[in-house]
Structure formats: structure tokens, C-alpha cells
VOVEXGU-175089 format. One record per residue (C-alpha): x, y, z. Coordinates in steps of 0.02 Angstrom, whole numbers, padded with zeros to 5 digits, always signed. Layout:
XYZ
...
***
This chain:
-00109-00229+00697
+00049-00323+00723
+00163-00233+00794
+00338-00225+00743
+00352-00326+00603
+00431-00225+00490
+00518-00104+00576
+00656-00235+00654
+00658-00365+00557
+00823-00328+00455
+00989-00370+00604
+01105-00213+00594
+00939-00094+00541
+00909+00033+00679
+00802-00020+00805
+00781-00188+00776
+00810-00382+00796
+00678-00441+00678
+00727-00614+00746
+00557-00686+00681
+00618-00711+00501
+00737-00858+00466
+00836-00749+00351
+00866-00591+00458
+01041-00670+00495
+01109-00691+00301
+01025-00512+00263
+01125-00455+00410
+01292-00535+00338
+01308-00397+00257
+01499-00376+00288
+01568-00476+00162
+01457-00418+00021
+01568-00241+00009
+01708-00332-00011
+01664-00420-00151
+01804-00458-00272
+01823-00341-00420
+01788-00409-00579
+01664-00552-00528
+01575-00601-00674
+01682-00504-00792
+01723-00658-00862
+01812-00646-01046
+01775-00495-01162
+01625-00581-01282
+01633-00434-01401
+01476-00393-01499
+01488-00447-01690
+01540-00316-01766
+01567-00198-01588
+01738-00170-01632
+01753-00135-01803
+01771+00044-01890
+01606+00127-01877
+01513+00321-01864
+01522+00365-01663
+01357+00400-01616
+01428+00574-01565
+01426+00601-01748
+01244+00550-01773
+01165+00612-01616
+01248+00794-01642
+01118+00846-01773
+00978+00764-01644
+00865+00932-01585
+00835+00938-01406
+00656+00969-01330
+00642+01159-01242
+00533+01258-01156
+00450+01089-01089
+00440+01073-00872
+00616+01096-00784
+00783+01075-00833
+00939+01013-00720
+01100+01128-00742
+01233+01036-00705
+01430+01114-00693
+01559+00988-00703
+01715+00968-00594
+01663+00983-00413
+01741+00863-00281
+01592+00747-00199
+01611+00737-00008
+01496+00683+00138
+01369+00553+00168
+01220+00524+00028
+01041+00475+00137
+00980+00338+00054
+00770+00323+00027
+00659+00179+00020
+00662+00074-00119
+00533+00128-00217
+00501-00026-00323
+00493-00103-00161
+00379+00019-00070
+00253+00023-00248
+00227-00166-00239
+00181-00148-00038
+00074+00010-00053
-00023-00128-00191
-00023-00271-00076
-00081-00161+00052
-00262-00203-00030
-00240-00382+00010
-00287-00335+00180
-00414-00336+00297
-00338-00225+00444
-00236-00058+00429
-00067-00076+00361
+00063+00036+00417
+00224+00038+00296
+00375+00154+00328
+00521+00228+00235
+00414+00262+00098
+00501+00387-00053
+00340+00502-00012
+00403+00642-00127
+00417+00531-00282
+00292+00541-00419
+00258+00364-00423
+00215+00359-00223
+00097+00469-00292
+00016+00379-00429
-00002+00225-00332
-00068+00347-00196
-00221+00388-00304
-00245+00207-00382
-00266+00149-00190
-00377+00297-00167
-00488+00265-00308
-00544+00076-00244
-00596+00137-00098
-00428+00122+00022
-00383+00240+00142
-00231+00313+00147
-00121+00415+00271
+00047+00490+00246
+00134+00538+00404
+00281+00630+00413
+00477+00576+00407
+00552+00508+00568
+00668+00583+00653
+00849+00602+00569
+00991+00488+00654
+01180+00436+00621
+01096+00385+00461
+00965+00513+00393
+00790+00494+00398
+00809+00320+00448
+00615+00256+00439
+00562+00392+00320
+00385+00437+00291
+00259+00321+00336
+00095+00282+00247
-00034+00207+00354
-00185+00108+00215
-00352+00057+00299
-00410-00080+00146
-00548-00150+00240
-00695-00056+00154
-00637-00053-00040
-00799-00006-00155
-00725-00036-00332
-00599-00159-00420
-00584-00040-00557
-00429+00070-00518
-00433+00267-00628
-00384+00226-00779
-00289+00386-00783
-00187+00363-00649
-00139+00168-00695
-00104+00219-00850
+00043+00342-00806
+00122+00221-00673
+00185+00048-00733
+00188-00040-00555
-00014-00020-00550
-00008-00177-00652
+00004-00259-00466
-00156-00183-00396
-00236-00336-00513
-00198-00469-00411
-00228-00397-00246
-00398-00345-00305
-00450-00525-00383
-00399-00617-00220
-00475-00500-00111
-00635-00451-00211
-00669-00581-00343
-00615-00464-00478
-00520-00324-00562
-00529-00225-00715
-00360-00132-00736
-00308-00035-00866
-00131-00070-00968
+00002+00056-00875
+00123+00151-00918
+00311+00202-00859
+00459+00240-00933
+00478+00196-01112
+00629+00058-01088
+00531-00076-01158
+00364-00172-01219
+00372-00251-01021
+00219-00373-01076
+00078-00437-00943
+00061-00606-01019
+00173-00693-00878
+00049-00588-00756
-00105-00655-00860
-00035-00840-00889
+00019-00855-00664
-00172-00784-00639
-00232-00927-00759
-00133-01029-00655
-00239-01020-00528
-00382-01029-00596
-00450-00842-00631
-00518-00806-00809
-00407-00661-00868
-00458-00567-01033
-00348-00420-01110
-00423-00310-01225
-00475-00133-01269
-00329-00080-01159
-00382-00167-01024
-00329-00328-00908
-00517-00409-00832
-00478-00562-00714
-00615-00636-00631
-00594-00778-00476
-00653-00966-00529
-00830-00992-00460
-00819-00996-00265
-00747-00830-00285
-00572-00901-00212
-00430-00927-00297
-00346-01124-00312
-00159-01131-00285
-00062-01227-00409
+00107-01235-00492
+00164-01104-00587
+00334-01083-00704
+00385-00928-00761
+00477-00929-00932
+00574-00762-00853
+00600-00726-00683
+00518-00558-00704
+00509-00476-00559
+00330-00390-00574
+00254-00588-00627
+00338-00650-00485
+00250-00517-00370
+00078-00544-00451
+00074-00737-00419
+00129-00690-00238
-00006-00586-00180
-00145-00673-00287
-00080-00843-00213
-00063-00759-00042
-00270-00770-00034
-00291-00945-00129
-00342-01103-00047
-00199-01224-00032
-00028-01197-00089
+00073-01127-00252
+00230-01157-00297
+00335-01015-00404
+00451-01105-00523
+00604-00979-00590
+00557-00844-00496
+00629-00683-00490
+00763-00661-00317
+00760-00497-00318
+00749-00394-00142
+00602-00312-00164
+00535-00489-00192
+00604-00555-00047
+00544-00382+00036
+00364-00426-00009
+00366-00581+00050
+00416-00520+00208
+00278-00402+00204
+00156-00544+00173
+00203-00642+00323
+00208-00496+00420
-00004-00478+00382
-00019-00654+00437
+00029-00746+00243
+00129-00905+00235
+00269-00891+00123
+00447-00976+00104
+00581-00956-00018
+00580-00797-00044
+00763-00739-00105
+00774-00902-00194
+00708-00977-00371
+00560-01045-00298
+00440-00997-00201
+00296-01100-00080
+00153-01021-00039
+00011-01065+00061
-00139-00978+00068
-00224-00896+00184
-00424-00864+00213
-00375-00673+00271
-00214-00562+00290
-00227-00432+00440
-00144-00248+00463
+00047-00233+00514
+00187-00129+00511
+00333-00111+00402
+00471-00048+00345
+00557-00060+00154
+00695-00099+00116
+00838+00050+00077
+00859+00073-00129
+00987-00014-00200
+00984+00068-00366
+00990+00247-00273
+01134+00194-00160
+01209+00123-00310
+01190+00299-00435
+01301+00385-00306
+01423+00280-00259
+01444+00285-00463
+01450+00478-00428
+01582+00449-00333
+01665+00354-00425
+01652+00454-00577
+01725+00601-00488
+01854+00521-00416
+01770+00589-00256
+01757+00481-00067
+01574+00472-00029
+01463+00379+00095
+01283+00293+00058
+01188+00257+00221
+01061+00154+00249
+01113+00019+00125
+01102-00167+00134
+01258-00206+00066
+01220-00384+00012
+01091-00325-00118
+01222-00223-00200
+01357-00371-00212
+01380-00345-00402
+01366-00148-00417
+01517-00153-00284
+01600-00282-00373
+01594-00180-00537
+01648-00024-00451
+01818-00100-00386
+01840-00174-00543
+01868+00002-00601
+01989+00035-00472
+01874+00092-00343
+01897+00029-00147
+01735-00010-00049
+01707-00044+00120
+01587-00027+00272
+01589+00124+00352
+01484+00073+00492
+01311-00005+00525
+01223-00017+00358
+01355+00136+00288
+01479+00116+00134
+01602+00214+00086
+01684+00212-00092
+01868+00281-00097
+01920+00324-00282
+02091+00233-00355
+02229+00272-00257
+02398+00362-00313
+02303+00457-00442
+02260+00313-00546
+02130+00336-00670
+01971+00217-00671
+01959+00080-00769
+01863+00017-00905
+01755-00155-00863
+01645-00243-00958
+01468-00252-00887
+01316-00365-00926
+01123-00338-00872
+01067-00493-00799
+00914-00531-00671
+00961-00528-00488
+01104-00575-00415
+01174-00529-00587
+01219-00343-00609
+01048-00221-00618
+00999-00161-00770
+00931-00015-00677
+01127+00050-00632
+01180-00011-00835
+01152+00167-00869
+01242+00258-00723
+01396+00116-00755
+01390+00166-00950
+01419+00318-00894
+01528+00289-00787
+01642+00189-00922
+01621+00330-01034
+01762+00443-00946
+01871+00296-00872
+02030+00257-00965
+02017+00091-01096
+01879+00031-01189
+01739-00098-01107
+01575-00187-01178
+01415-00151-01101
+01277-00271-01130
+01104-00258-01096
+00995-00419-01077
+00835-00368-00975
+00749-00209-01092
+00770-00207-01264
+00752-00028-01279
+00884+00031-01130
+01016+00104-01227
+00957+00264-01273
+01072+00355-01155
+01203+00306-01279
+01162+00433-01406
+01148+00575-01259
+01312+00538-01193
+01382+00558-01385
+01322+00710-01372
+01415+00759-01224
+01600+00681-01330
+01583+00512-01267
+01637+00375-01400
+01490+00221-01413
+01452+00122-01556
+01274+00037-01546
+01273-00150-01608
+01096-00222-01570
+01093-00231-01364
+01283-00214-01348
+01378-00033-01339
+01571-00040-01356
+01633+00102-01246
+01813+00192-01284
+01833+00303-01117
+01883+00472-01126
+01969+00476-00940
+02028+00655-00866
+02206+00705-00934
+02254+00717-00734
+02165+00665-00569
+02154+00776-00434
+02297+00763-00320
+02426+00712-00465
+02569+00850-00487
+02491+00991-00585
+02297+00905-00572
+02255+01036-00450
+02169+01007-00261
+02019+01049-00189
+01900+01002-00363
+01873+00864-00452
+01919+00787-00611
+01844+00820-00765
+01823+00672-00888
+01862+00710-01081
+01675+00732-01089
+01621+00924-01142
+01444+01000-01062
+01294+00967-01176
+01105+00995-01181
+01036+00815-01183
+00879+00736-01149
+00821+00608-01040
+00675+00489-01095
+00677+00388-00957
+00716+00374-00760
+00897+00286-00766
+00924+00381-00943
+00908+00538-00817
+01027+00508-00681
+01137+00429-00813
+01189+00596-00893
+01174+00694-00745
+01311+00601-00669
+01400+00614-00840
+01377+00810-00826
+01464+00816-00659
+01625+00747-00716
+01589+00847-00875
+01692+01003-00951
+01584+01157-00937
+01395+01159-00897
+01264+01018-00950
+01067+01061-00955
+00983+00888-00932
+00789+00887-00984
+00654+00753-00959
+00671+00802-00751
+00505+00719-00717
+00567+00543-00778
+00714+00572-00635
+00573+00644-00511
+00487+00461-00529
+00634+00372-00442
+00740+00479-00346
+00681+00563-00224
+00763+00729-00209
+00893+00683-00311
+00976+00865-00355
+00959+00909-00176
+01083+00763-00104
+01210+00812-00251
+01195+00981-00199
+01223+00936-00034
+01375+00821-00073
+01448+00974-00151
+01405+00961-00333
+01351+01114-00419
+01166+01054-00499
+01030+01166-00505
+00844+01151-00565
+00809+01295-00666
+00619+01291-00764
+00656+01291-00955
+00625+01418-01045
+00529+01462-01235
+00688+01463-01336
+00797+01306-01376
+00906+01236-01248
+01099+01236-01361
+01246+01215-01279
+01438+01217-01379
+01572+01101-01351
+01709+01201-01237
+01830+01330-01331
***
């Protein structure tokens, strides 16, 4: 085993240096990142043809829509409590899923902490290790600091002895990141045979830029029946080559990585994805002994290794959680910390959120603070536009939609990335917000709070409530989830938020840290009879 290589390789992380990466110092300038100017890439109001025109709110439409019951749990949310304290932040879990997968590409035990244990996911990904033979070992959190659980759970995978390349098909098929257990599998064994995942329903996410890299480099990669079968050229080794992705998808960019990781000579990734977890992958990969550069850029070299060995870990914090409650704060017009963040990979979030009026700033090592508007101004509306990494995340369009919907003038939120991420739009109609839908655009008209906290005669101690009313809505995905929950807490009167398990995949104990912020949010099972709340008297 290596030791240390993930555990200090990020400057400013606890514990650690990390001085063996070339990069640790610009992921350590993380300083300047917070301070980001508001409005960056706000850029002119390109309206949606048609957006502004006179047309049915989709408050009108979705108030006839019937709400699932008496289906899992429920989250009860009361709007109107003041945030305060410090939100722990949890490993990135899209991070963490594609190193749990890559942990196959090795032949030595693998030790990766911070892990999001509790998540469903973690689980899935858990089993589809399990069922190829790995071994795998969760150990519990480390000790809390100044910052939480700093180096979380840790899951220790022993690869060496894998007996199948055929992952349960059950357990692939409720977990879209399984999709990178192919590659590992091919480079390491010859072959794979993985079924098509699932996930949240957000999109069609095709594999054909996984299928086309793999071709790449030389595998023969069918898809039928359900099922992806790749098998290595004959040699049993992969070949390196040049490969151009027509998106820089983040999951195609991951599965070229680890199957070119194992190849003999070297690949180059054209237009690949710069997201963190990327880069975080990468890392990982060099840690076991790969030979990657690039990584946090468009292109990517990579040359191949005969064998990758164990090391240790640790993943990067979640962006997209530090992100949802900073947006809670926001949205309450409440000061809250986030801690441990890397507050470069959240440059745009934090540039959106002062563009609202918002102040953010470090707080201390790897800690920010948001600070609502000051002399009881209300937020303001933005514009806001999904875009691949560094562009904003379409994985905080929903909290920010949400966001817009109670902040005072109207804003245009466009999403680029999924086709099928604005169906939190009809929820929040439900709840009084005012959208109208044009293809992948939403105009937003904000319904801000009549007073803010703090104002003459806008009381003290609680928060603000929004001119959004309490609602039973439904969440069909994971951001669709903690999009109207944080819509609920700025809500008048009590929201009941279904679909928990979607939320359950990605945050991991997500009611718990509200509660413990202060807001009132309880999980309650759902009962047999519908779930029907009233608009306020």
C-alpha cells in the first residue's frame, strides 16, 4: 500500500501537504475562488422565445396534478425558521462512486476515505464490487474536528482475487454510476458484461461516448438485450490511442481514464470533461501507481501501466452538498457555514449566490460562510445557465430555481446538460411559485417575503417566509428533492415532500444537518390516505 496518498494531498486539508501532486498548490488557492465576482457569466438576459409572453403559470396546471401517498417516507417541512451554525460537508459522492469502481483496477488493497457510507448509492456500488469478487470493508467515521467528520468513513477494497466480470444485474440496474465498473473490468480482466443502469430519471444519459472511447482502444463493445459486452483486442490488453469526445461528459471521460489507465502506450482525451471528481480520479490513479496528466484541463495524457497497486485516499468534499445549503441559507436569509469545502470547485455557485445579494467569504481553513443581503434587502433575481464544469452545475439548477422562486424580480433559468431537469418546475407551482416552461428554459417571477427579518415590523429571532404557501409535492429525482425541500423552508405553513429515497441517494443525512442548523424538517413514514395540503387561510 502507499501510504498517504490521498489523505494529504489537497494544501489547507487537515493533515496534509500532499506536495507530490503538481496541482496541490492551485487546489489550495482556494482564497480567491469565494470571492468571486457576482454576476460572472450572467452576461445579457437571452430570453427564451416566447419565455416572456402571456401564458398559463404552471401553478395553474400542476394544481390538479395528484400526489403519490402511502409510498416509503415523507419529509415535513415547516417554513420560517432562522438557519444558524456550521453544515458538515460529506464526500462527494459522484466522486467517491467512480473510486469505489476504479478500485477494481487494482491489484493491492485500496483504502479510500470520506466516503458518504450512509447513502444508497455507496450501497449499490457496495454490492456491484461485491458481486465480482472484491472485497470490501467499511470502517467507521474518523474522529470529528474543527470541521466534522473530517476523513469520514473509510472503505478499504481488496480487488486482487475478482471471479466474475459480470456485475448483478439487479444492483447495476438501480445505480447509474455502475456504468464505470465496465472499464475497470475490461482492462483488468479482458472483459465485462454490464447491464444498462439506472438513476434518477433526469435524462436518456446514453453509453455510446462510453462504447465509442472503449472502441477507441481497441475493445469490441456490443450493446444489446440490455446489456453493454466489451471484450479486450486479442493479447487481452488494451492499445492506447486518441480519443475525442463530442461532449465532455463526465462519466465518458472517467471510462476512457481507467480503461486507458491499464493499456499499453499512451491515450490522449480530447474535450474532456474538467470536472473535480475527474481531476479527483485522476489523482486516485496516480496514487495506485497510474501515469496521468491533465487532469482539470480539456485534455488528458495517459500512459499506461502493466499493473496499478493498493493506496490510500481521500475524496474530495461535495460541492453540490456544500452548495444546497449555502442556497439554504441564502433562501432564508439565514448566516450559515459549510466546512470542508474546496472553495475553488464552487467558483460559479458562489458567484451566483452574490449575484443575489448574498456576501461570501472564508471562514477559515476549507470553511465558508454565506451572510444574507445586508440592511434587509431582499435577494435578487439572476439569470442562471447549466453548463459543464467550470460553468454553473446543473446539479445546484434546481436548488438556484428555487432559490429564484422567492427572491424579488424575475430571472431565466436555462438548462443545457439534461433534457429532462425541469420537473421541479411544476412542484414549485404547486407550492405558488410563478414558472412558465418554454422547451429547456423556465422564466421565473419571484415571489420575495413582504419583510426580511430584522426590518421594522419583520420580526427577530425567525426567518423570512417567501410568498411561497406549504404544499404536498413530489420529488422524482435527487436535486428535484432537495430543490423543494429548501423551497418548503422558506415556505408559508408546512410542506410534505415525497420521493425521500431519491434525496437518500445523494445526501447523506440530509434532514438531520437542517435539523441541526435549526430548521424544523421531520421524516415522518407516509401513510394509506392521500397526502393534501391547502394553500394558507
Amino acid at each position: 500500500m502507499r501510504p498517504g496518498a490521498g489523505g494529504g494531498r489537497r494544501a489547507g486539508a487537515a493533515g496534509g501537504a500532499g506536495g507530490a501532486r503538481g496541482r496541490a498548490g492551485a487546489r489550495a488557492g482556494a482564497q480567491g475562488a469565494a470571492g468571486a465576482g457576482a454576476g460572472a457569466g450572467a452576461g445579457a438576459r437571452a430570453r427564451a422565445s416566447g419565455a416572456g409572453a402571456a401564458a398559463p403559470e404552471v401553478a395553474a396546471v400542476a394544481a390538479a396534478a395528484a400526489v403519490p401517498a402511502g409510498r416509503g417516507q415523507v419529509l415535513r417541512v415547516r417554513g420560517g425558521a432562522r438557519l444558524e451554525g456550521c453544515a458538515p460537508v460529506s464526500g462527494a459522492k459522484n466522486s467517491a462512486l467512480a473510486l469505489l469502481a476504479a478500485s477494481l483496477l487494482c491489484d493491492g488493497e485500496v483504502c479510500i476515505r470520506r466516503v458518504p457510507a450512509r447513502l444508497r448509492d455507496v450501497t449499490l456500488m457496495r454490492q456491484v464490487l461485491e458481486s465480482v469478487g472484491a472485497r470490501v470493508q467499511a470502517g467507521a467515521p474518523g474522529a470529528p474536528g474543527a470541521q466534522g467528520a473530517e476523513e469520514g468513513h473509510a472503505f478499504c477494497v481488496d480487488a486482487r482475487a475478482l471471479t466474475s466480470a459480470r456485475p448483478d444485474a439487479a444492483a447495476v440496474r438501480s445505480l447509474r454510476a455502475s456504468i464505470l465498473t465496465l472499464a475497470p473490468l475490461l482492462a483488468r480482466v479482458g472483459e465485462a458484461e454490464v447491464a444498462l443502469p439506472g438513476g434518477c430519471a433526469i435524462g436518456a444519459r446514453p453509453v455510446d461516448l462510453h462504447v465509442r472511447g472503449l472502441r477507441a482502444l481497441g475493445a469490441e463493445v456490443e450493446v444489446s438485450g440490455g446489456t453493454v459486452r466489451a471484450r479486450a483486442p486479442a493479447g487481452g490488453r488494451l492499445r492506447g490511442a486518441r480519443v475525442y469526445l463530442d461532449f465532455p461528459s463526465v462519466g465518458a471521460t472517467e471510462t476512457v481514464l481507467m480503461a486507458a489507465a491499464l493499456a499499453e502506450g499512451t491515450t490522449l482525451i480530447e474535450n474532456a470533461a474538467q470536472e473535480p471528481e475527474v481531476e479527483d480520479l485522476a489523482d486516485f490513479l496516480n496514487a495506485a501507481g497510474g501515469h496521468v496528466a491533465g487532469a482539470g484541463t480539456s485534455t488528458l495524457e495517459i500512459r499506461g501501466a502493466p499493473s496499478l497497486g493498493g493506496c490510500e485516499f481521500t475524496v474530495i468534499p461535495d460541492r453540490i452538498e456544500a452548495g444546497t445549503f449555502l442556497t439554504a441559507a441564502a433562501l432564508t436569509y439565514s448566516a450559515v457555514s459549510v466546512a470542508p469545502v474546496m472553495p475553488n470547485h464552487l467558483t460559479a455557485v458562489l458567484a451566483k449566490l452574490e449575484a443575489t445579494g448574498c456576501q461570501v467569504g472564508l471562514d477559515g481553513p476549507m470553511r465558508l460562510r454565506l451572510v444574507p443581503p445586508p440592511g434587509g434587502e431582499l435577494l435578487r433575481a439572476a439569470d442562471v445557465t447549466s453548463l459543464p464544469y467550470p460553468g454553473f452545475p446543473t446539479d445546484m439548477q434546481p436548488q438556484f430555481t428555487a432559490l429564484l422562486a422567492g427572491a424579488q424580480g424575475s430571472a431565466l433559468v436555462r438548462e443545457t446538460v439534461f433534457e429532462n431537469r425541469l420537473g421541479h418546475a411544476a412542484e414549485l407551482g404547486r407550492m405558488g411559485a410563478q414558472l412558465r416552461q418554454d422547451g429547456s428554459a423556465v422564466m421565473v417571477e419571484g415571489r420575495p417575503p413582504a419583510r426580511v427579518p430584522g426590518q421594522s415590523g419583520g420580526g427577530g429571532a425567525g426567518g423570512a417566509h417567501s410568498g411561497l404557501w406549504g404544499a404536498s409535492v413530489s420529488a422524482r429525482n435527487l436535486r428535484e428533492g432537495a430543490a423543494l425541500t429548501l423551497a418548503g423552508l422558506a415556505a408559508e405553513g408546512e410542506t410534505l415532500v415525497t420521493g425521500v429515497e431519491h434525496i437518500d441517494r445523494g445526501y447523506e443525512g440530509f434532514d438531520e444537518k437542517l435539523r441541526a442548523l435549526g430548521a424544523d424538517v421531520a421524516r415522518l413514514e407516509a401513510g394509506p390516505g392521500p397526502l393534501d395540503m391547502k394553500r394558507p387561510a
